[in-house]
N, C-alpha and C positions, 0 to 999 in steps of 0.2 A: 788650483789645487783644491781638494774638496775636503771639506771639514770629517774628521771623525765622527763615527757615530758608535756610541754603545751600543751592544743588542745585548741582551739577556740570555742565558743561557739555555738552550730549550732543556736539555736534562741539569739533573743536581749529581754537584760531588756523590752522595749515596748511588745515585745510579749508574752513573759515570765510572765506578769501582767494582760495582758488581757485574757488570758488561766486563770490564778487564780482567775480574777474576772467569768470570766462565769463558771468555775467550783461550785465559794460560791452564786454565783446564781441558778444553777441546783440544790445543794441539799437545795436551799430554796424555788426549786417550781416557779419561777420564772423566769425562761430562757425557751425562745420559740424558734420555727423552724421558716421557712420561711412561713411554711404555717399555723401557729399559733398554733400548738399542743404544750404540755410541752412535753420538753427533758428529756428524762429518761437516755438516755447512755452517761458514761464518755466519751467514744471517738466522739461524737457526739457532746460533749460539748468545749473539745477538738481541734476537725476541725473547729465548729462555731467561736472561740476564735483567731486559726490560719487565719482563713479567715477574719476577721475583724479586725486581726493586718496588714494585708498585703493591706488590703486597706489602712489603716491609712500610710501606707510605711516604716513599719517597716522591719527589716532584719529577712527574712521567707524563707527557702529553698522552689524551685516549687515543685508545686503538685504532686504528680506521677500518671500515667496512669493508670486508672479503670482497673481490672480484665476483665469488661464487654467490654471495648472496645478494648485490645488486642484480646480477643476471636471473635468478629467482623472483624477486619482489618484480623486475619491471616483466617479464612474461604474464604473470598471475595480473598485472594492469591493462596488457595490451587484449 
């Protein structure tokens, strides 16, 4: 049998809530982008949620690096 283990939570309650509220906003049509379109994708809804817990200063792992911009930096290497 193998012992428990604790893990930590990677998000905090704060951002854990604001993910849930812009997700019960997306499926009511009412969650926008930055440039005023409705949100259609969870993950979309998702990052908006994480991004706007992380301004408020909630505990948010960083970002991680675009696909688009590793493919840039290692071209300008090779």
């Amino acid at each position: 049998m193998k012992p428990k283990i604790q893990v930590m939570a990677k998000y905090s309650k704060k951002s854990q809530e604001k993910v849930k509220e812009n997700m019960e906003e997306m499926k009511e049509g009412k969650l926008k982008t930055g440039t005023g379109k409705k949100v259609t994708s969870r993950k979309q809804a998702i990052a908006i949620g994480l991004s706007e817990a992380r301004k408020e200063g909630a505990k948010v792992p960083k970002q991680k690096e675009s696909s688009d911009a590793k493919k840039s930096t290692s071209k300008k290497n090779s």
